[in-house]
C-alpha positions as CSV (number, residue, x, y, z in Angstrom):
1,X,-40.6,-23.5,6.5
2,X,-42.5,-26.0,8.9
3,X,-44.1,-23.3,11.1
4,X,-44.4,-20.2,8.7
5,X,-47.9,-20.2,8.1
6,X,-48.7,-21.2,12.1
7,X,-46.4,-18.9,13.3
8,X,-47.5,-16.0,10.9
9,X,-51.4,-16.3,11.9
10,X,-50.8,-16.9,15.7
11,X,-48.5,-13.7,15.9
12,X,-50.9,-11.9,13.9
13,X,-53.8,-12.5,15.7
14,X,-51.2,-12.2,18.8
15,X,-50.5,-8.7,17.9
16,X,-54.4,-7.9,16.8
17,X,-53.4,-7.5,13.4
18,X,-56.4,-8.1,10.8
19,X,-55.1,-9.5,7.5
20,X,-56.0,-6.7,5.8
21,X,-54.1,-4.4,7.7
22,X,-50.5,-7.0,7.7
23,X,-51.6,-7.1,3.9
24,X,-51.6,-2.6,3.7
25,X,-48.4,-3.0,5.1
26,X,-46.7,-5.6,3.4
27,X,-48.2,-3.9,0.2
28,X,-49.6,-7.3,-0.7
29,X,-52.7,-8.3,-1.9
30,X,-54.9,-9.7,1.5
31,X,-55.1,-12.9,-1.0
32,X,-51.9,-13.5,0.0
33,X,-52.0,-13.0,3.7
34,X,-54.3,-15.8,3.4
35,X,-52.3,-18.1,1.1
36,X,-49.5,-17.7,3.5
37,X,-51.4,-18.6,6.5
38,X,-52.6,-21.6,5.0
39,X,-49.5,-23.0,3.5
40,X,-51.0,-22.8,-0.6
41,X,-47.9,-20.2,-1.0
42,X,-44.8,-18.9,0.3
43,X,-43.5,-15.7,0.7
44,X,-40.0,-14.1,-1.1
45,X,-37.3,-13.3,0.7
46,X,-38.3,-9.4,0.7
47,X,-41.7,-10.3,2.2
48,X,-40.1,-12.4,4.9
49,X,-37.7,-9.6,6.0
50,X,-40.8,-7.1,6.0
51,X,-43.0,-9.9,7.9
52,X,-40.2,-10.2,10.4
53,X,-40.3,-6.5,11.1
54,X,-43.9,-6.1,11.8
55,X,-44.7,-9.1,14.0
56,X,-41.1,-8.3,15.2
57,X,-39.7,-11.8,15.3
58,X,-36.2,-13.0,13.7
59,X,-36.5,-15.1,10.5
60,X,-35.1,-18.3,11.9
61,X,-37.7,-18.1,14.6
62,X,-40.7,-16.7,11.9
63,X,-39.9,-20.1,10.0
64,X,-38.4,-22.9,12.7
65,X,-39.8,-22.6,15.7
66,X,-43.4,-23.6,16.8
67,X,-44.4,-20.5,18.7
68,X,-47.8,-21.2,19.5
69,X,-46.8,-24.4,21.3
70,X,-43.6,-23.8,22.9
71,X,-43.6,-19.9,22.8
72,X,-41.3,-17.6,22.1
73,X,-37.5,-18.0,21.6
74,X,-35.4,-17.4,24.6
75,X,-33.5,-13.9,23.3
76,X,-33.5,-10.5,24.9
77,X,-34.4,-7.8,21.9
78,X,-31.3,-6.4,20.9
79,X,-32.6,-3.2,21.1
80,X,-31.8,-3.5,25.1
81,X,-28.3,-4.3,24.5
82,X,-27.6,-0.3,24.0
83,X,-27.1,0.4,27.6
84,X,-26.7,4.3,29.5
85,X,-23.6,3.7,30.8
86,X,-22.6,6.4,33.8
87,X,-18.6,7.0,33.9
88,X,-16.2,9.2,36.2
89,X,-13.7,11.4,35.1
90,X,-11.3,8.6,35.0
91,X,-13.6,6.4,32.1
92,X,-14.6,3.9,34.9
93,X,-18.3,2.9,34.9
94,X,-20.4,4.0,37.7
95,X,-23.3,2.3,39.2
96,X,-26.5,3.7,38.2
97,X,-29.3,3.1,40.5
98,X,-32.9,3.0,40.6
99,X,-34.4,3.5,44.1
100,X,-37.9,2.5,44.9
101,X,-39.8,5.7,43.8
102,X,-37.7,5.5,39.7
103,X,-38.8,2.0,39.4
104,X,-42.3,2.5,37.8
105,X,-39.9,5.3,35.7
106,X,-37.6,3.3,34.8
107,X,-40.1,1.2,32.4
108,X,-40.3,3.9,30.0
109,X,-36.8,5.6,30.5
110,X,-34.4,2.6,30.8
111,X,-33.6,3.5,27.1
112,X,-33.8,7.2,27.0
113,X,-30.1,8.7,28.0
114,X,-30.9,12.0,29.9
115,X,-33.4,10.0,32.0
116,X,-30.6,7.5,33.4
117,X,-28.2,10.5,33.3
118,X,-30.6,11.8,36.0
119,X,-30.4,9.0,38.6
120,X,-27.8,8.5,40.9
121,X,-24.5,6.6,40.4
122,X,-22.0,5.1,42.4
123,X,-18.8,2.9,42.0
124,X,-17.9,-0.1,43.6
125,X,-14.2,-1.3,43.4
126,X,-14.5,-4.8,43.9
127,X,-16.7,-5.6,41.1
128,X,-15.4,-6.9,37.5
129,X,-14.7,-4.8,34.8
130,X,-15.6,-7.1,32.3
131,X,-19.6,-6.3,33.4
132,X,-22.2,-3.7,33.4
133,X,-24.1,-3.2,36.1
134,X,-26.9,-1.5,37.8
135,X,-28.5,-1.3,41.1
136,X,-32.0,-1.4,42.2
137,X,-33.9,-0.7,45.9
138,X,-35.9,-3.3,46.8
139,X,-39.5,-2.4,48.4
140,X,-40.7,-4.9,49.6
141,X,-40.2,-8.5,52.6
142,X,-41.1,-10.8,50.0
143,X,-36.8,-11.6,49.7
144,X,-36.3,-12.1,53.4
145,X,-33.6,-12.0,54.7
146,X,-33.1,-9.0,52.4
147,X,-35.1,-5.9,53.9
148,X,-36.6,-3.5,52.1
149,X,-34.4,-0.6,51.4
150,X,-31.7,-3.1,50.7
151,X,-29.8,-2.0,47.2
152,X,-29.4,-5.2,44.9
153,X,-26.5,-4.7,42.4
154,X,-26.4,-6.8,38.9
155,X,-24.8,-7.2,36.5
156,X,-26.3,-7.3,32.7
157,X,-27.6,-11.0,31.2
158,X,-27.7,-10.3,27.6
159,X,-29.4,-13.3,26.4
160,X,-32.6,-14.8,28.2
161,X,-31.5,-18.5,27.8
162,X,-28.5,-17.9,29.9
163,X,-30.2,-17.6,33.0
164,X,-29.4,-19.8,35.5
165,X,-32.9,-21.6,37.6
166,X,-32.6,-21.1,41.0
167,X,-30.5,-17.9,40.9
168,X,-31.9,-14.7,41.7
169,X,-32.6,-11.6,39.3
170,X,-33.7,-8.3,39.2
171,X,-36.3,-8.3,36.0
172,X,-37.8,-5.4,34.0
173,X,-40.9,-6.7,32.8
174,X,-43.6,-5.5,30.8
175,X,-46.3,-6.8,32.8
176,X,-44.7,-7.4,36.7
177,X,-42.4,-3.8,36.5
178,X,-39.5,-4.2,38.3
179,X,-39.2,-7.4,40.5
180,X,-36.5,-9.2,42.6
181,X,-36.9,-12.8,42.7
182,X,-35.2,-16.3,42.2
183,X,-35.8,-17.3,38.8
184,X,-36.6,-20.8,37.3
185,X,-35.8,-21.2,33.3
186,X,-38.8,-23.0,31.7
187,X,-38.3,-21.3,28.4
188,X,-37.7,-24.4,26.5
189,X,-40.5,-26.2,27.5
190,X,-43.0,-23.1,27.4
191,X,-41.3,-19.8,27.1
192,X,-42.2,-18.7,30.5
193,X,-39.7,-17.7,33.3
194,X,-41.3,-18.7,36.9
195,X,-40.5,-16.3,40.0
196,X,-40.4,-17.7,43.5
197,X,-39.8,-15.7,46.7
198,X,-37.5,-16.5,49.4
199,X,-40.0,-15.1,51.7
200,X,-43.1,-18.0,51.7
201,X,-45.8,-16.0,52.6
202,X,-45.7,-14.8,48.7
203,X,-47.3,-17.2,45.6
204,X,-44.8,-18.0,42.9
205,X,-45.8,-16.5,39.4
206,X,-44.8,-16.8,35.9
207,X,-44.0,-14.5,33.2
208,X,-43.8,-14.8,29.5
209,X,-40.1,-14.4,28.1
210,X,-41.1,-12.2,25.6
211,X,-42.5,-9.7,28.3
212,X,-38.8,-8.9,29.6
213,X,-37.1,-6.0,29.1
214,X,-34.2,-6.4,30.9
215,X,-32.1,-9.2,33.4
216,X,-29.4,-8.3,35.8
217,X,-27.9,-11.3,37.8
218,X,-27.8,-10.8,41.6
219,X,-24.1,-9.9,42.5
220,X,-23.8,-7.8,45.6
221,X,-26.2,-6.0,48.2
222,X,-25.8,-3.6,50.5
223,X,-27.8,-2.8,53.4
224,X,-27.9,-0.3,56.5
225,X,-30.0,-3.3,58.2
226,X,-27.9,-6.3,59.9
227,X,-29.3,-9.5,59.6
228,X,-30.2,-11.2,63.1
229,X,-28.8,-14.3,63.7
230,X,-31.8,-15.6,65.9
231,X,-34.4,-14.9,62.9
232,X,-33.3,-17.8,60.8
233,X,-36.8,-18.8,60.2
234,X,-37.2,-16.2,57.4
235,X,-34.5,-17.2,55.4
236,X,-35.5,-20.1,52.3
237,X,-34.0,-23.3,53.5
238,X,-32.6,-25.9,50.8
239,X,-35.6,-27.9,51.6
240,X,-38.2,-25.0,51.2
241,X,-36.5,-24.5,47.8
242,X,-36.8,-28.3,46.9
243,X,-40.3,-28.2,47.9
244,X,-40.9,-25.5,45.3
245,X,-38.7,-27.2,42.6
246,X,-41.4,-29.8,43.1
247,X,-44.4,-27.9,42.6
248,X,-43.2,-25.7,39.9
249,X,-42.8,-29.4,38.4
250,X,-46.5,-30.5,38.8
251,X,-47.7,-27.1,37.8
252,X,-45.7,-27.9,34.4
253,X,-47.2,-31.2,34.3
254,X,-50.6,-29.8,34.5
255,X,-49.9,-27.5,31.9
256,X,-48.8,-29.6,29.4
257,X,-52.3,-32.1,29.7
């Protein structure tokens, strides 16, 4: 139990919890919410599970894992696992997707049934069947050479440590909404997930892994605009993207003094 009593005050004080109130519903004495932030006790088993609930955090995380320093463990909740899945009258998935006006939606009603029931859905033959997927409209240049109005279709990443850095994602996030961007994986180092734009004229940005709600790997687009052949300069090059592997490095490096 290395990081229990580190872990337990940081994601308290993360969460604005007072130790009275973690105590109210622990039904412990706030003595104790004190004794277990300062390493003088230990909590039972029962406790632990309870703890685990209200600072929702798993117990192997809760006791192994120094949060505060290297943030939070790399694992989508499960409770975005249950997916709405659309299917025709054969039992083949359809496609939902979210256009540009659903997106804000989407962030509260990704979970709820009749709201994803209400979107449309599509089918695409060519894709796996071993995959769930979903598509979302872009809005925005800041993906170039994909316009906006250009439909992204993903498939699901269950777990957050499985994304692959320099790939692109759609992301549900708590903080950012919905977003399209090429992903970077720093979640070992510091539990954040850094988002770069193919289209330079936008900053690179972070965001916390515990502020995603959702990750669907890039698979497929389709567009009614056809790229120009001559307009090459808007597309990333391999050198644009090495320069950015570079100062994503430094920025680590500045963050770790």
């Amino acid at each position: 139990m290395n990081f229990l009593a580190s872990n337990l005050r940081f994601l308290r004080k993360q969460k604005g919890i007072t130790q009275n109130e973690l105590a109210d519903q622990l039904d412990v004495q706030r003595t104790m919410i004190s004794a277990y932030e300062d390493g003088r006790s230990e909590p039972k088993l029962f406790t632990l599970k309870r703890l685990c609930d209200v600072l929702e955090v798993g117990l192997e995380e809760l006791l192994e894992h120094d949060i505060e320093s290297h943030g939070r463990r790399a694992l989508q909740k499960k409770g975005v696992r249950i997916l709405t899945i659309a299917a025709d009258t054969d039992d083949n998935e359809n496609i939902t997707l979210v256009g540009q006006k659903a997106s804000a939606g989407y962030l509260n009603g990704y979970a709820d049934p009749e709201y994803m029931e209400s979107l449309p859905q599509f089918h695409l033959p060519n894709l796996s069947r071993q995959a769930t997927y979903r598509a979302f409209e872009l809005a925005g240049d800041s993906m170039l050479p994909l316009v906006p109005g250009t439909i992204v279709i993903g498939s699901f990443v269950e777990h957050l440590k499985d994304i692959k850095s320099g790939r692109t994602y759609v992301l549900v996030t708590q903080t950012e909404g919905v977003v399209y961007k090429r992903v970077f994986n720093y979640l070992e180092e510091n539990g954040k997930l850094f988002l770069v734009s193919d289209n330079d004229h936008y900053k690179p940005f972070d965001v916390r892994g515990e502020d995603v709600l959702e990750v669907w790997e890039a698979k497929a687009f389709v567009s009614t605009d056809f790229p120009n052949p001559g307009d090459k300069k808007k597309a990333l090059t391999l050198d644009d993207l090495g320069e950015m592997i570079r100062d994503i490095q430094d920025d680590l490096k500045r963050i770790k003094k």
